[in-house]
C-alpha positions in Angstrom: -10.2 9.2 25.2 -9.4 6.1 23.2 -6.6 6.0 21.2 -6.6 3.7 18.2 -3.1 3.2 16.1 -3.2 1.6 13.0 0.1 0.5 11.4 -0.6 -1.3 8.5 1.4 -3.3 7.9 1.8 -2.1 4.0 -0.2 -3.6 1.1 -2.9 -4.5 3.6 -5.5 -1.8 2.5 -4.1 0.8 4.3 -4.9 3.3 1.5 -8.3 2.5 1.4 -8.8 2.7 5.0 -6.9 6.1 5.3 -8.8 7.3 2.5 -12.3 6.7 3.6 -11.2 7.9 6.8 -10.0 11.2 6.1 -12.9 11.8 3.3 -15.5 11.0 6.2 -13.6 13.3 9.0 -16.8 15.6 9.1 -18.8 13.2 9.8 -16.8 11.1 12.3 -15.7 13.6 14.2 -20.3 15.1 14.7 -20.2 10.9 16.4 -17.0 11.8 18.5 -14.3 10.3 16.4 -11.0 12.1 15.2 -9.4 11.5 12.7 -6.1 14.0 12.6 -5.4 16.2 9.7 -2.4 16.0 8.1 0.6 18.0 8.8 0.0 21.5 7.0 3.5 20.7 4.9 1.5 17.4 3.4 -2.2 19.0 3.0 -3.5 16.7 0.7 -2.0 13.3 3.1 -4.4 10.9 4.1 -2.3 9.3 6.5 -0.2 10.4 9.3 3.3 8.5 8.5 5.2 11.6 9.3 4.8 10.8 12.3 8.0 8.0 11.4 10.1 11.2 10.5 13.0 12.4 13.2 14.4 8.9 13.9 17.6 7.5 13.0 19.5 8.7 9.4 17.7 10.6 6.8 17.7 7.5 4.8 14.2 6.7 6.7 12.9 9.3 5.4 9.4 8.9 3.5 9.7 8.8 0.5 6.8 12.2 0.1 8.8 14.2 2.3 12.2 14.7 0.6 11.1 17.1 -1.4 9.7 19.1 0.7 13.0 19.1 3.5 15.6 19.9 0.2 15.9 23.7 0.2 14.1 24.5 2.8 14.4 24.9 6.4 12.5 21.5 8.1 14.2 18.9 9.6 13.2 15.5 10.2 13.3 15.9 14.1 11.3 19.5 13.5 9.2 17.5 11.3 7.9 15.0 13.7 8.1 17.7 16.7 5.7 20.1 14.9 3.1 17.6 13.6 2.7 15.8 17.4 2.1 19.8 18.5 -0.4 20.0 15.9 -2.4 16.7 16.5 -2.3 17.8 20.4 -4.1 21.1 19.9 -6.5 19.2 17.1 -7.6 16.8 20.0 -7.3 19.9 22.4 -10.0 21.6 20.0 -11.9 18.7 19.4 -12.4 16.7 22.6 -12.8 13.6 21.0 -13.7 10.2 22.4 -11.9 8.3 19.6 -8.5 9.4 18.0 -7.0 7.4 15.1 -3.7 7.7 13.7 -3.0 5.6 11.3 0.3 5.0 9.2 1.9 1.8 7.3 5.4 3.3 7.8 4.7 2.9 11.7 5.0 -0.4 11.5 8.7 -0.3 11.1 9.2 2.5 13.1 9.9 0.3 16.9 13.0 -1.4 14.9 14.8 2.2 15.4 16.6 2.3 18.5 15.5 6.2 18.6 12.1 5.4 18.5 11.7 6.4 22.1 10.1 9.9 21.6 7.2 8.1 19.5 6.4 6.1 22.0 5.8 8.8 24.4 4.0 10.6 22.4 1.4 7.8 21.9 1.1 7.3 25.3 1.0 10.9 25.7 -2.1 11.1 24.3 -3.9 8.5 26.0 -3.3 5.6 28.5 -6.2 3.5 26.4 -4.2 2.3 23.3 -5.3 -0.6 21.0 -3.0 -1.4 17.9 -4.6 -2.5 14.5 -2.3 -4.3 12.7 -3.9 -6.4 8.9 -1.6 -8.6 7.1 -2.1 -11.2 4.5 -0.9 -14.3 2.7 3.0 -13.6 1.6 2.6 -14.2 -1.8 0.3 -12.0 -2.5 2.3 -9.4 -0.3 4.7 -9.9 -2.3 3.0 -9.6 -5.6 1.2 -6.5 -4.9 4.5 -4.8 -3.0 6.4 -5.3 -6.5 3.2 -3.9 -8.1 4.2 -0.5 -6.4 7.6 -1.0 -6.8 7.3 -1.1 -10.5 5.7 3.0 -10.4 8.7 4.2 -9.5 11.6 1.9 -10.5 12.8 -0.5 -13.3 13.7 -2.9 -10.5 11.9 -6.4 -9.1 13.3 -7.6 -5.5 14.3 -11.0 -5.4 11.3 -13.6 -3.9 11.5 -13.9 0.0 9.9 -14.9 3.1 7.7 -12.4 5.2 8.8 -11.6 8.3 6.8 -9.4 10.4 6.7 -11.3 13.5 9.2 -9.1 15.4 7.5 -6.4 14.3 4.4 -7.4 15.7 6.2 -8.7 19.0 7.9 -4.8 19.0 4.5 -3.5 19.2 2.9 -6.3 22.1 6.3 -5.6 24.2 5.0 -1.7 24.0 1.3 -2.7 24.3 1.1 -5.5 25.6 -2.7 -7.6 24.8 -4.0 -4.2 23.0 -2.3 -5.1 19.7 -4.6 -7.1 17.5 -4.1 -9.2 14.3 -6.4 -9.4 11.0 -6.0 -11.2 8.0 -6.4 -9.2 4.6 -8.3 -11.5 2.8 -11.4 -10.4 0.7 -12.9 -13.9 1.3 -12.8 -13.4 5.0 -13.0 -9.6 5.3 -16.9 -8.3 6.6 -18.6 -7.3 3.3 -15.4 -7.8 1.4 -13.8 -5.0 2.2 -11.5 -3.7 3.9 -12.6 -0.4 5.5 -16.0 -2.5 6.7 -14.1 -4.8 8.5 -11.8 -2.0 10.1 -14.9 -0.3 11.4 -16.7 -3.5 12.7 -13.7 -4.7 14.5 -11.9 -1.2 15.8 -14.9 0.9 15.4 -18.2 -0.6 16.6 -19.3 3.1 17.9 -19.7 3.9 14.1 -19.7 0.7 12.1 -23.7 0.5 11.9 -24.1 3.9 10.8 -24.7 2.9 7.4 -22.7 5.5 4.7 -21.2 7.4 7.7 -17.6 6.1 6.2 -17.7 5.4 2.6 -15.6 2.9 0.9 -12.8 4.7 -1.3 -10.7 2.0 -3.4 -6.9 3.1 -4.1 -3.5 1.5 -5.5 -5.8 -1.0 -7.4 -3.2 -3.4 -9.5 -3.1 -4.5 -13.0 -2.4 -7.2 -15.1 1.1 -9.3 -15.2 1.2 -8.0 -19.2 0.4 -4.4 -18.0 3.3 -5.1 -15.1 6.0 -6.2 -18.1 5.0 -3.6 -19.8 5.2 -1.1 -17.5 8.9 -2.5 -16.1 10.0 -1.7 -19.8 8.8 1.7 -19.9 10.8 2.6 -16.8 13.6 0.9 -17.7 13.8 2.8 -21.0 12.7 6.0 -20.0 13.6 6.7 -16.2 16.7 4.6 -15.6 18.5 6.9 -13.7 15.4 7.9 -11.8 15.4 5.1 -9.3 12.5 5.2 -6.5 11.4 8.5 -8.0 7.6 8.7 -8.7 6.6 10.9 -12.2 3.5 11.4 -13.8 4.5 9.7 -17.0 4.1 6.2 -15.2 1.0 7.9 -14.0 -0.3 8.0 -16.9 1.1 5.0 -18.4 -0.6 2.8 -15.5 -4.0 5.0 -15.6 -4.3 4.0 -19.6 -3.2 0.3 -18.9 -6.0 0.1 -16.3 -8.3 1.7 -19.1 -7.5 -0.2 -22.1 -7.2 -3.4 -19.9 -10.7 -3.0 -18.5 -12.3 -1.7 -22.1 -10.4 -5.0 -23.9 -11.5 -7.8 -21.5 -7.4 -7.7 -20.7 -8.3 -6.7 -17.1 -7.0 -9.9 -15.7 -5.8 -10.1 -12.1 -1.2 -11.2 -12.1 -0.7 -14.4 -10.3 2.9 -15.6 -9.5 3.8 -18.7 -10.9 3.4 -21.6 -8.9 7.2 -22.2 -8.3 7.7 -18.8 -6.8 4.5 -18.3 -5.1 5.3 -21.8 -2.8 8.7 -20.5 -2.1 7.5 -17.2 -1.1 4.4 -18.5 1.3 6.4 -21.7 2.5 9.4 -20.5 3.5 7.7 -18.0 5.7 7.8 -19.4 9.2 5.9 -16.5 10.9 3.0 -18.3 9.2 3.4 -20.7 12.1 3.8 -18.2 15.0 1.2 -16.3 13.5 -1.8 -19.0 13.7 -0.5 -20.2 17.4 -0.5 -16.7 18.9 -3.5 -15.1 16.6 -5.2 -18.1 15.4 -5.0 -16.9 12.2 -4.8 -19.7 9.3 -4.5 -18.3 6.0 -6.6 -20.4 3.3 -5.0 -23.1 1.1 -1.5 -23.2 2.8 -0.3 -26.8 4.0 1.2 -25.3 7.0 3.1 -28.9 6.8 5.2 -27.8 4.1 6.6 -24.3 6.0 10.4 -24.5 6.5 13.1 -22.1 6.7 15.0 -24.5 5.1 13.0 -24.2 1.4 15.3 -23.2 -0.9 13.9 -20.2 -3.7 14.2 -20.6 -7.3 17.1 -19.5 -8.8 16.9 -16.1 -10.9 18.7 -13.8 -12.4 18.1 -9.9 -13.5 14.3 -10.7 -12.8 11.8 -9.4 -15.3 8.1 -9.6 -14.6 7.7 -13.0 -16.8 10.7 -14.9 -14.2 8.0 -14.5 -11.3 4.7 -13.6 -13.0 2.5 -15.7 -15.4 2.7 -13.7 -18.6 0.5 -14.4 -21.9 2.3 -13.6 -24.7 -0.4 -13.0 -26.4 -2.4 -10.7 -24.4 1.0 -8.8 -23.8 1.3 -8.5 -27.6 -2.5 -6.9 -28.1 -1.9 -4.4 -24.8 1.2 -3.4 -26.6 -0.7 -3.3 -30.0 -3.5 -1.0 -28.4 -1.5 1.3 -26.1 0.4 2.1 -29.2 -2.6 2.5 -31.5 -4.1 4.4 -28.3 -0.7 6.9 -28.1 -0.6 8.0 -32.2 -4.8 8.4 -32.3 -5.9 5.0 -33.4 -8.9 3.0 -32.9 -9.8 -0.7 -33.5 -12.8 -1.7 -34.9 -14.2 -5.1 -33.5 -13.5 -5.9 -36.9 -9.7 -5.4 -36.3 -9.9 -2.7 -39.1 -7.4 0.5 -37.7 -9.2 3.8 -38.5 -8.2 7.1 -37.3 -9.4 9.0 -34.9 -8.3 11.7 -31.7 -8.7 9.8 -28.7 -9.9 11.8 -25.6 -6.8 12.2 -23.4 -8.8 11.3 -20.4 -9.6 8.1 -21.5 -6.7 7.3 -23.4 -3.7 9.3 -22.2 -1.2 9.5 -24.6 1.7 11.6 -23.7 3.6 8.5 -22.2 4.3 7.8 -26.0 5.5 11.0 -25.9 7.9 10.5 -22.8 9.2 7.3 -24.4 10.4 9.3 -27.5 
């Protein structure tokens, strides 16, 4: 058997991949492919990043699985030592000829000194083991990672350098030649998109098998007004709530994606200019990235990389100190989510009118929240 282990590293797709993947387990597993369930703590998982639980301080712990460890009888170390037992007998059962476990939070997990017992494990399974790793232009890392960052805090990290070369090196000491490098580019990806290009390059078995593994899209971003908007609705509202996802900013996010795409507001958030250089040219693993991979990312002058570049100086960083902001559009999304939250409408005239607005396709008890 063929083990395939896909790490990420995080806003690479990974969502979309683990998500196609575990919708299309029927059917991958009829052409010999296995795809693990989840552990039966996490049914509705997509992924298997508990496998990173039961090393080093409870402060690694994912983010999903606190709740389910406070008040009740799992541990972190049971945690991992119960899920390996159950992907075991799921391979036992299934007798596959390809196993994928895939997890962004394994891409961290070789920095842990008490990593050993994953390791194992993996080889465990099989002594044929090929790594997957995607990763992309640092920028845009950077942009989307404070995209999810915003759902669950009022916070924006400070702009930085990439560094995932000793991660990756981590992974080719284990591995050795097995570990493989993509670049997440839709440009560059087969078909533009992500889950094709996974199959074609990990999965030839099953990539021709047209519709065998559907495309599901997830964690799709919004605009730099609907990110500002959104950083002031936690910061108001869930303060003391820090890293702690609700379904208030659930909703909040679902109707900014809604009235964005129904008001021509849907624009994509680009850094500005200033922060996006600093970001992408003061990460050096650009270089060590195109000698050992030969993987160039587009419209970088790989010339200009230095760890000496110096970042931009901020202070108590709001969306508008890294993102390009339009006052203007910011103004109308706040105009229409409020009209939106107390049952307005807007004519294409601009003329307000009343009217109950469905609450799947306007969501309006974030107003409600914000009270």
């Amino acid at each position: 058997m063929r083990l395939l282990l896909h790490v990420g590293h995080a806003k690479t797709g990974t969502s979309s991949i683990q998500g196609s993947l575990a919708a299309a387990r029927g059917p991958l597993l009829e052409a010999g492919v296995l795809y693990p369930m989840p552990p039966s703590f996490l049914p509705n998982s997509t992924n298997h990043n508990s496998l990173a639980t039961g090393f080093g301080s409870e402060d690694r712990l994912l983010r999903g699985l606190k709740n389910k460890i406070q008040g009740s009888t799992l541990t972190t170390a049971g945690i991992f030592k119960s899920y390996c037992q159950e992907i075991i007998s799921q391979i036992e059962r299934s007798n596959p000829h390809i196993t994928i476990i895939s997890g962004e939070a394994l891409f961290k997990i070789l920095d842990i000194p008490e990593s050993e017992p994953f390791v194992n494990f993996i080889k465990l399974l099989s002594s044929d083991i090929s790594v997957s790793i995607y990763t992309r232009r640092p920028s845009d890392y950077y942009l989307s990672s404070m995209q999810q960052k915003l759902k669950a805090s009022q916070f924006i990290r400070t702009p930085r350098p990439l560094r995932i070369r000793d991660r990756i090196e981590s992974f080719q000491r284990v591995f050795g030649k097995s570990v493989s490098l993509r670049l997440y580019d839709r440009d560059q990806l087969k078909n533009n998109d992500v889950v094709s290009d996974f199959l074609q390059h990990n999965l030839p078995e099953v990539a021709n098998k047209e519709d065998l593994v559907p495309t599901l899209h997830s964690n799709e971003g919004i605009s730099a007004e609907g990110m500002s908007v959104l950083q002031s609705f936690r910061q108001y509202n869930f303060s003391e709530s820090e890293g702690v996802f609700n379904k208030h900013t659930n909703l909040l996010i679902e109707t900014i994606r809604n009235i964005s795409i129904n008001n021509n507001l849907a624009t994509r958030a680009k850094l500005i200019n200033e922060i996006r250089d600093f970001v992408d040219y003061s990460t050096v693993d650009l270089i060590w990235i195109r000698d050992e991979f030969g993987i160039e990312i587009p419209n970088i002058d790989y010339r200009k990389i230095s760890p000496k570049r110096r970042g931009p100086p901020i202070e108590g960083i709001r969306v508008n100190d890294i993102c390009q902001v339009n006052n203007l559009e910011l103004a109308k999304l706040n105009t229409l989510l409020f009209s939106t939250a107390i049952g307005l409408t807007i004519s294409s005239k601009g003329k307000l009118s009343a009217k109950k607005v469905a609450r799947k396709n306007a969501g309006t008890s974030f107003l409600n929240s914000a009270i």
